[in-house]
C-alpha positions as CSV (number, residue, x, y, z in Angstrom):
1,X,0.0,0.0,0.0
2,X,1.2,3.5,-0.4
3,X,0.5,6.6,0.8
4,X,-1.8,7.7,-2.8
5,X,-4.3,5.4,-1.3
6,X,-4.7,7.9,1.9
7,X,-6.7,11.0,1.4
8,X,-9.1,13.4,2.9
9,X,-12.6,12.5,2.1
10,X,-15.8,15.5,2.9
11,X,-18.5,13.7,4.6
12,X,-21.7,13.9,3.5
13,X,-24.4,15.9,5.8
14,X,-26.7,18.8,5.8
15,X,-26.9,21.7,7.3
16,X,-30.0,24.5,8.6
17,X,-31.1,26.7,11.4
18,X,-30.4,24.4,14.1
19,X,-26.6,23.4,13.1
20,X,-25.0,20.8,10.8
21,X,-24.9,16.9,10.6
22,X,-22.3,15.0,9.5
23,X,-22.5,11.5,8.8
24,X,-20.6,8.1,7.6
25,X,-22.3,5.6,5.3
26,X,-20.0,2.2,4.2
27,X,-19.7,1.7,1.0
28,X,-20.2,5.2,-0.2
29,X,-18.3,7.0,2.0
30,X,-15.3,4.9,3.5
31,X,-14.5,1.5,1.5
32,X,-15.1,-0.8,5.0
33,X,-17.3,-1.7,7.3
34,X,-16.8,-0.2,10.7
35,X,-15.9,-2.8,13.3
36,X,-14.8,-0.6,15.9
37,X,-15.3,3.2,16.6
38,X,-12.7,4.9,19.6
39,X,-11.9,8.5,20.3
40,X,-8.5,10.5,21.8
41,X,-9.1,13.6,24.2
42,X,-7.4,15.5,26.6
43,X,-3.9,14.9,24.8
44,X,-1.2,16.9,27.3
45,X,0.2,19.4,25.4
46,X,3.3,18.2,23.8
47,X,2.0,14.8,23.3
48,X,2.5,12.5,20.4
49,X,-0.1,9.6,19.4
50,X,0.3,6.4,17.0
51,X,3.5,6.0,16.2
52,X,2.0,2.9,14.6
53,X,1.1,0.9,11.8
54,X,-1.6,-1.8,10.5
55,X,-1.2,-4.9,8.9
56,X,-4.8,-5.3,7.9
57,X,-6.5,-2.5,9.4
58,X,-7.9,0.8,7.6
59,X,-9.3,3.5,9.3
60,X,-11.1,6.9,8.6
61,X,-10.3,10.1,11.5
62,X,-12.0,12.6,12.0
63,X,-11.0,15.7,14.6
64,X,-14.7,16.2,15.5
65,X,-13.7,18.9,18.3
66,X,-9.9,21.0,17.8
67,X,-7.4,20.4,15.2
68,X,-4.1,17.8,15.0
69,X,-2.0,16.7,12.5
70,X,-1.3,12.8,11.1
71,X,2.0,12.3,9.7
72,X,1.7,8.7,7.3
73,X,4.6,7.0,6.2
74,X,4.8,4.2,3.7
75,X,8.4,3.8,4.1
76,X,8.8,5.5,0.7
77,X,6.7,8.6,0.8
78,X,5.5,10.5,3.7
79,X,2.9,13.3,3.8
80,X,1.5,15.1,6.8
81,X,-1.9,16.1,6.7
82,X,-4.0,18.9,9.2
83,X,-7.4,17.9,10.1
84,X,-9.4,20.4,11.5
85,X,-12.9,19.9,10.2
86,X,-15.4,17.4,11.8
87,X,-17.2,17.4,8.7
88,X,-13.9,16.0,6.8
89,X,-11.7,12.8,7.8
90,X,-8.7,11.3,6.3
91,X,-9.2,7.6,5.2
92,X,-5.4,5.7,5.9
93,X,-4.9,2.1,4.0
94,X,-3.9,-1.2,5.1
95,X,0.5,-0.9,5.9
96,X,0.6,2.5,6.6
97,X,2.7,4.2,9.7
98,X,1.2,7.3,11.2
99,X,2.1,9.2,13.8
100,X,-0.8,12.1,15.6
101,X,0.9,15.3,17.2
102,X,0.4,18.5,17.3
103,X,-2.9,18.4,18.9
104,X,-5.0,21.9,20.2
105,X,-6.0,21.6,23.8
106,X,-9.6,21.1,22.7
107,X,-8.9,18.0,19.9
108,X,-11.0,15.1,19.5
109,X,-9.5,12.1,17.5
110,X,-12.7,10.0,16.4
111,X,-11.5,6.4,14.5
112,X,-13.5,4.5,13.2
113,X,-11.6,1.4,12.3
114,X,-12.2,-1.9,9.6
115,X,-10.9,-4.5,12.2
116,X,-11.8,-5.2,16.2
117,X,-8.6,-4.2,18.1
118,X,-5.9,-7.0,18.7
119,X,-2.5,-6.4,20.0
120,X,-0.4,-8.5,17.9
């Protein structure tokens, strides 16, 4: 896998009077099913997250609340990318490193992820 296979995808959703709704809809939006959804908050200031990759895992983030940036690696290529938008998420492929930093005091990390978690 390489990093052209990671980019930022605009989620569908409306908007009116009372706010905006965002939402996530497998196939059409993300190219998995979600197994498993988990969210990052109240990262010190500082802090770095990930430093990780997946075998067989994709995943699409989201910074629903603040701003952080993801820093992917394919051991070729590597692009950083600022999320900021909760109405925009960055899909990441299968054998991809990333690294999160940089994170605002008010970020939210959403994942939603194509595998349940397992250590190994």
């Amino acid at each position: 896998m390489t990093i052209s296979e990671c980019k930022l995808v605009d989620l569908p959703g409306s908007a009116d009077d009372r706010g905006k709704l965002a939402f996530v809809e497998p196939p059409s939006t993300i190219p998995f099913e979600i197994r498993r959804v988990y969210y990052l908050f109240d990262i010190p200031s500082g802090k770095e997250r990930g430093a990780h990759g997946h075998r067989d895992l994709q995943q699409l983030m989201i910074a629903v609340s603040g701003s952080f940036s993801v820093v992917l690696d394919d051991g070729k290529e590597c692009k950083t990318f600022r999320l900021s938008k909760p109405d925009q998420g960055l899909y990441i492929s299968k054998m991809i490193w990333r690294d999160l930093k940089d994170f605002s005091e008010d970020a939210v990390c959403l994942v939603l992820a194509s595998e349940r978690y397992a250590e190994d």
